[in-house]
N, C-alpha and C positions, 0 to 999 in steps of 0.2 A: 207780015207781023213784025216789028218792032221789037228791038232788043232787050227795052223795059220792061215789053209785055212777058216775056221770056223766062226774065231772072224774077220776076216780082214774086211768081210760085213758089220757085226755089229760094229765096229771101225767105218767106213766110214758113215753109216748112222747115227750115233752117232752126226760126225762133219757136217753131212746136213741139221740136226733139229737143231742143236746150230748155225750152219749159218746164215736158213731160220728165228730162233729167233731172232737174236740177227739184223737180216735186218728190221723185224718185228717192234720190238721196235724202230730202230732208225728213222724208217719211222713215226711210231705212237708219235713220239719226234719231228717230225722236224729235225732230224740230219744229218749233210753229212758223212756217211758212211768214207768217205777219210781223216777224219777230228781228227789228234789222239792229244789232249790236252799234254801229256806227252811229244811227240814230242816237239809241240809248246814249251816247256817252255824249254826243251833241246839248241832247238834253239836259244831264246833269253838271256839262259845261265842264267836263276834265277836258281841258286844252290848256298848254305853256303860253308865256306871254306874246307869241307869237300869232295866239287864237289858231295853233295848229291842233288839229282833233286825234287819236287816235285811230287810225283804219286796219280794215280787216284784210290781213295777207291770205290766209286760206281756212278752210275747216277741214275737220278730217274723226275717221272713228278713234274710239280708245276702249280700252275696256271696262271702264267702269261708266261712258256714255260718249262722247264728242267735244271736242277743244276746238275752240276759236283760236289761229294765231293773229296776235294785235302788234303792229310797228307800236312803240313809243317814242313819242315825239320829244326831242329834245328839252331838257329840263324834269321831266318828269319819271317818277320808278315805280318801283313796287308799290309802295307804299300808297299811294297816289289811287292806285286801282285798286288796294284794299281797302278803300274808305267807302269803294261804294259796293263792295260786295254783298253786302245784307240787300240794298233796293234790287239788284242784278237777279238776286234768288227768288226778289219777290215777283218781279216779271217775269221770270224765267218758268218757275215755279219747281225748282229743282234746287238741291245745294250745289255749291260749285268749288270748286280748288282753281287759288288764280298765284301762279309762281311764273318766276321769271325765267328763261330760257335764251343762253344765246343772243343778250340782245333785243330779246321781243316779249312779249307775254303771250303767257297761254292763258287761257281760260278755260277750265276742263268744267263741264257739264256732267252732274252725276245721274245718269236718268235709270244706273243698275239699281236694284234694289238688295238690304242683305236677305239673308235668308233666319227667319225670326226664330227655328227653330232647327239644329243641329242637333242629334242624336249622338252621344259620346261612344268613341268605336277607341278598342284599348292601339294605340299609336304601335307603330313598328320601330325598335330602336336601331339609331343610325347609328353608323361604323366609326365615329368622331371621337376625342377626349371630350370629356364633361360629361355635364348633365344638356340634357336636349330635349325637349318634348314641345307639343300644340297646345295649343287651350283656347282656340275658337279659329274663325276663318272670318278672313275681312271682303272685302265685294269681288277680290282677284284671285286669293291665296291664303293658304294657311298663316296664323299667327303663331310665332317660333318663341319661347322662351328657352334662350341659349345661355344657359348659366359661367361658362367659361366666360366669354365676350360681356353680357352682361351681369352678373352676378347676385345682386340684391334683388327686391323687389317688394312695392306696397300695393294694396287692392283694397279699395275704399267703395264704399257704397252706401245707400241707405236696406234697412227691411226691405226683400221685396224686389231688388234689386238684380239677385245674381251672386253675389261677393261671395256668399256661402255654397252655391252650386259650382262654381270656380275654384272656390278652397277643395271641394272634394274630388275634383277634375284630376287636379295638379296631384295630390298626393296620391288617390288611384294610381296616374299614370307613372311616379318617379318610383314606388313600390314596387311595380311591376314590371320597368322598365330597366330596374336596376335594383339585384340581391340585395340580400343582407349581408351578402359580404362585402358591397360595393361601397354602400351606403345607408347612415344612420342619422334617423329621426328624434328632433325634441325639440316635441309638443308642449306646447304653453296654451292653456286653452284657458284664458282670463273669464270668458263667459261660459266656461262647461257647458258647453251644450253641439258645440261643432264638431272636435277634433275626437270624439269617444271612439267614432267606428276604427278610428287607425292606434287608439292606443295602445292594441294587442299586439301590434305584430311584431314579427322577429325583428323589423329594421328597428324597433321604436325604445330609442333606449330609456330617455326620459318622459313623462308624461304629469304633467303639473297641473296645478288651477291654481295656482294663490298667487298674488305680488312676491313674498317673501321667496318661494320658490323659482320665480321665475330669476329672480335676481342671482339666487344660488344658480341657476343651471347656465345662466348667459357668463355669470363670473368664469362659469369651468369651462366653458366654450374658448374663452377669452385666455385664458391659462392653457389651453389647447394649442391655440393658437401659436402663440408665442413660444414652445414648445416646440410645434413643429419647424417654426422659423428658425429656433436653433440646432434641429435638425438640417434643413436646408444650408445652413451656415457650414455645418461641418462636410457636408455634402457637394456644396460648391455647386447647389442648385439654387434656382428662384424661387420653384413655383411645387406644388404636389405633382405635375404633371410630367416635370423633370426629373422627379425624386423617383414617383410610380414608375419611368425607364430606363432608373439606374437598374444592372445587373444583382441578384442576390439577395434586396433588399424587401423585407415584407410590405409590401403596397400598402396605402395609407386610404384608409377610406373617405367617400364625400361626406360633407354633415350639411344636416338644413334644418335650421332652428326657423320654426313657425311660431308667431307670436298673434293670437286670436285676441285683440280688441286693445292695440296698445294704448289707447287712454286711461284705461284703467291703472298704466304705471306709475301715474300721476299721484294716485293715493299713497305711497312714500311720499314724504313731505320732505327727506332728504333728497330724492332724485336717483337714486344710487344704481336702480335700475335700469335709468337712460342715459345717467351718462357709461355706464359700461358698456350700454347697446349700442353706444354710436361709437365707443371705441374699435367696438368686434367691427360694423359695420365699416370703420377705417381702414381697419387693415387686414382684414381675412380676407380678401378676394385672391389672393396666389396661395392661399393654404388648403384652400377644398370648403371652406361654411359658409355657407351661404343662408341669408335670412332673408325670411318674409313676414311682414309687418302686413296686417289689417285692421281695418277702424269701420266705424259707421259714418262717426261725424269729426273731422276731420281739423285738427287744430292748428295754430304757430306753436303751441307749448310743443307738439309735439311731432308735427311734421315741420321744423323749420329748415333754417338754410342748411347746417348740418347734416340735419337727416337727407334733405334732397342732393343736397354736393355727390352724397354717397349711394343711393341709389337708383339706381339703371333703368329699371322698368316702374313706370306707374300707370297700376290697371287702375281705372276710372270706372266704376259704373254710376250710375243714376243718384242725384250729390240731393239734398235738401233745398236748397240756393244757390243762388252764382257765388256768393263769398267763398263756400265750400268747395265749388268748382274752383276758384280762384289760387284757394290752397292748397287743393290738390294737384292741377294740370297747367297752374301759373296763366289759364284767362277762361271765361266763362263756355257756357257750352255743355259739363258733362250736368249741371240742372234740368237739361231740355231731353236728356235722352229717357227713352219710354221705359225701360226697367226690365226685368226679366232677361238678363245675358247683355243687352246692349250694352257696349262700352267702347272707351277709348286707351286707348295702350300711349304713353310719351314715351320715345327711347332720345335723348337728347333731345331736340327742336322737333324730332318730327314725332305727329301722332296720328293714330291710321284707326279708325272707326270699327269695329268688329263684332260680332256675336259670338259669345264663350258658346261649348259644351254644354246640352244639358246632362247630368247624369241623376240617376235617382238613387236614396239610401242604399234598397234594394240590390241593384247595381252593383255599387259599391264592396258591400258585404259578398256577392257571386266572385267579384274581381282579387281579392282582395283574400279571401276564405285559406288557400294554400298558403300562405303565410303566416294565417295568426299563431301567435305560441300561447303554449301552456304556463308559463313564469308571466307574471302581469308584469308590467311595468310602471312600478307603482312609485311615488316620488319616496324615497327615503326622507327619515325625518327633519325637520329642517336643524343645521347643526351650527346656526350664526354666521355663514360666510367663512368657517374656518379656514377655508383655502384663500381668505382675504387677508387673515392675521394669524400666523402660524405659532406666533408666541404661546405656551402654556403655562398657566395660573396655577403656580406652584404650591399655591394656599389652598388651593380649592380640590378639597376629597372626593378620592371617589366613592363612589355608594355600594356597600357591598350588592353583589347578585341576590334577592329572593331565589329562595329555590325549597322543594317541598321535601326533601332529604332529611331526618332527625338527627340532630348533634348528639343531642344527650341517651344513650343507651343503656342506662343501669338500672332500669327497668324489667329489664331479660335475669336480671339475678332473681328475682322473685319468682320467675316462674319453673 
């Protein structure tokens, strides 16, 4: 017998284990077997002018699905392979993340799915300074809003969306997460109908609905502000957190002004409300205040470069149109997502897809019940901004008191 005849079995079953592997794997991937990336890009003709193509160095798992690594060939970046990522998804029939790495790209294949429906469980508070809590979980890990690190924050949606099940999330959890001794609440709720359930409780100092009041309570936030920083000055600290570790001194509490539908500020036809709001937003991040701004529909008058320069977190859910996508998360995308908790979070360049919490009123009211007080927290009347212009009109009288006490008594001689 013959040495060809010999080796040509073991050839052949050589090529049936590397078959049945490599079917193996793609199955254990998600992958369609039919589906050769090198091809693809032959096709849509990404090659430098050397007619060099991109090739495929290896694959491998991830957790959110499977990454191609791609040489790129000289001349060509990122950018290059972002132009064809929309056809890439439609072949593929997955979304995909393609970043650059070292020299090569990747191509991550998302073939997890999230999970459309998370039940809100009250968070465990971690041992950290700040404020720290969850408010949904993305295809790997929980999503962290860390108020220290980042400090502001907007959540845009339309009806329908989430925006409102997410508003209730967050304040359930920093109630409970953190006393009334820690930390106090003021609530602007421009469309009364969201922020009612929290307006009782002990953390809740202010609780408004009007433009005219909302302006009074951000002025005092802002005069807080600036207050504490002259504290700090005397202190020879920076920040609340350094002041909170001085020896002897009574700790200063966190604040978080929530602002339910800031287009409505707009109805001041002086503005007085936003430009105050972007000044708190300047410069409270080392004092402890932190704001959250929500909208439906989402503007330049009122989400512009300002307001973005300065805050941190932008929770994205389910927009109207891409324009509004546009101005909310600076490029299209959150238009498309389905509604009900889906969203997108930006923390600087990067944004990470997630599904919020659901919690229900009900919920809420159970979580929430140990805390309410018996004093409302009811907005005092409005008194012009007086902490805006402290001068007093010296011409201008005051009104005696009514009161139901009789002056005249000589009445009692008759009897």
């Amino acid at each position: 017998m013959s040495s060809e005849n010999i080796l040509e079995p073991l050839v052949d079953c050589i090529f049936d284990v590397a078959k049945v592997s490599k079917k193996l794997l793609y199955e254990l991937l998600d992958i369609k077997e039919q589906f050769n990336i090198e091809t693809f890009f032959k096709t849509v003709e990404l090659k430098n002018k050397k007619d060099q193509y991109p090739k495929q160095i290896k694959i491998y798992s991830s957790d959110k699905g499977y990454i191609y690594l791609m040489s790129a060939p000289i001349g060509l970046g990122l950018s290059n392979f972002l132009k064809c990522k929309e056809s890439l998804e439609l072949q593929l029939r997955h979304k995909i993340d393609i970043r650059e790495r070292k020299g090569y790209i990747e191509i991550e294949v998302i073939t997890k799915e999230l999970n459309y429906n998370i039940p809100y469980k009250l968070p465990i508070k971690e041992k950290t300074e700040g404020i720290k809590f969850p408010i949904g979980e993305s295809l790997n890990e929980k999503v962290i809003l860390d108020l220290k690190e980042d400090p502001h924050t907007y959540i845009v949606g339309t009806t329908g969306s989430g925006k409102s099940v997410c508003t209730k999330s967050i304040l359930t959890s920093v109630s409970n997460l953190y006393g009334p001794g820690e930390l106090e609440l003021y609530l602007c709720d421009l469309k009364r109908v969201e922020l009612n359930l929290f307006s009782k409780l002990k953390h809740t100092k202010k609780f408004v609905y009007t433009v005219e009041d909302t302006t009074e309570v951000i002025a005092d936030l802002l005069e807080e502000t600036n207050n504490r920083y002259d504290l700090f000055m005397k202190n020879n600290v920076t920040s609340i957190f350094e002041y909170n570790r001085l020896p002897g001194v009574k700790k200063l509490k966190y604040q978080i002004l929530y602002v339910e539908e800031i287009v409505l500020l707009l109805e001041d036809k002086r503005k007085t409300a936003m430009k105050l709001l972007k000044q708190l937003i300047a410069i409270s991040r080392a004092s402890g205040c932190y704001v959250f701004l929500t909208t439906q529909r989402p503007s330049n008058d009122v989400i512009d470069n300002v307001v973005k320069a300065n805050i941190n977190n932008r929770i994205v859910f389910k927009c109207e149109d891409s324009k509004n996508s546009i101005v909310a998360l600076d490029q299209e995308g959150a238009d498309k997502l389905r509604g009900k908790g889906h969203g997108l979070i930006k923390r600087g360049s990067y944004i990470v897809e997630f599904q919020s919490f659901f919690i229900t009123d009900q919920q809420v009211k159970e979580l929430t019940r140990k805390y309410i007080s018996n004093i409302k927290a009811v907005k005092e009347p409005y008194s012009g901004y007086k902490h805006l212009n402290n001068k007093v009109d010296s011409n201008k009288k005051e009104k005696p008191l009514k009161t139901n006490i009789l002056e005249d008594l000589s009445f009692l001689d008759n009897i």
